[in-house]
N, C-alpha and C positions, 0 to 999 in steps of 0.2 A: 429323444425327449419329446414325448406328445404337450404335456400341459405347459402354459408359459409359467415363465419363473417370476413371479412380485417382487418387485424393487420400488422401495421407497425412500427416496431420500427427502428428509427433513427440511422445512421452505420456512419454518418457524424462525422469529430474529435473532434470537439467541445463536443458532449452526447455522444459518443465512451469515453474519456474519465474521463469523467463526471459520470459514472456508467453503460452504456448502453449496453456496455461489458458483465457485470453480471448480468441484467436486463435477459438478451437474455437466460441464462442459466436457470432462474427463471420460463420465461414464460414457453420455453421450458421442463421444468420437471414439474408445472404447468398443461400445455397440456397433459403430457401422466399420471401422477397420475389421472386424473381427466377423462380421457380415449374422450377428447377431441381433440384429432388432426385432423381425419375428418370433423371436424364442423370448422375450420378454415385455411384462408389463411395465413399463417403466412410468412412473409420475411421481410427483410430488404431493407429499403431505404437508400440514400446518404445524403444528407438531408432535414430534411420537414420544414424549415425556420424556425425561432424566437429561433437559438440559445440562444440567451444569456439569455433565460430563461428555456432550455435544464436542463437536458435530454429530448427529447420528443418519443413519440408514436400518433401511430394513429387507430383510432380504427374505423371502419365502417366511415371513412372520417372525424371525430371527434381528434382535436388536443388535445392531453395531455402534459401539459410542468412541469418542478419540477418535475417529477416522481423519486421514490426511490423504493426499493425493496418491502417495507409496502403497498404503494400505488398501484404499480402494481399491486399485488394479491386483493386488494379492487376492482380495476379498472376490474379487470378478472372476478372476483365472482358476482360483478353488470352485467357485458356483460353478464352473463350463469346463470343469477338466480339461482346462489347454496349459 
């Protein structure tokens, strides 16, 4: 994998507090278990629109909405074929 992969998770209040709060901790520990952190961009956005279907992320410009802790780890493991 040469280029890093863009991941954005949503920092906007709506999926702030929706779970995205704790999402952000997940990826984050996610990343370094998995000795992933140079292979992605990882930060935070303000928001990436369709609230009211929030929490959202973004993954290499790919919308994710309804995300929960379950999901994100699905959504990670698809991105890095593990």
């Amino acid at each position: 994998m040469s280029e890093k992969i863009e991941f954005e998770i949503c920092l906007g209040s709506s999926c702030f507090s929706r779970g995205n709060k704790n999402m952000l901790k997940v990826v984050e520990s996610f990343l370094k278990e998995n000795n992933l952190c140079d292979k992605v961009n990882f930060h935070g956005g303000h928001c990436l629109g369709n609230c009211a279907q929030g929490p959202n992320i973004k993954v290499n410009g790919k919308l994710y909405s309804g995300i929960d802790n379950f999901k994100i780890i699905g959504i990670l493991k698809n991105t890095f074929d593990l």
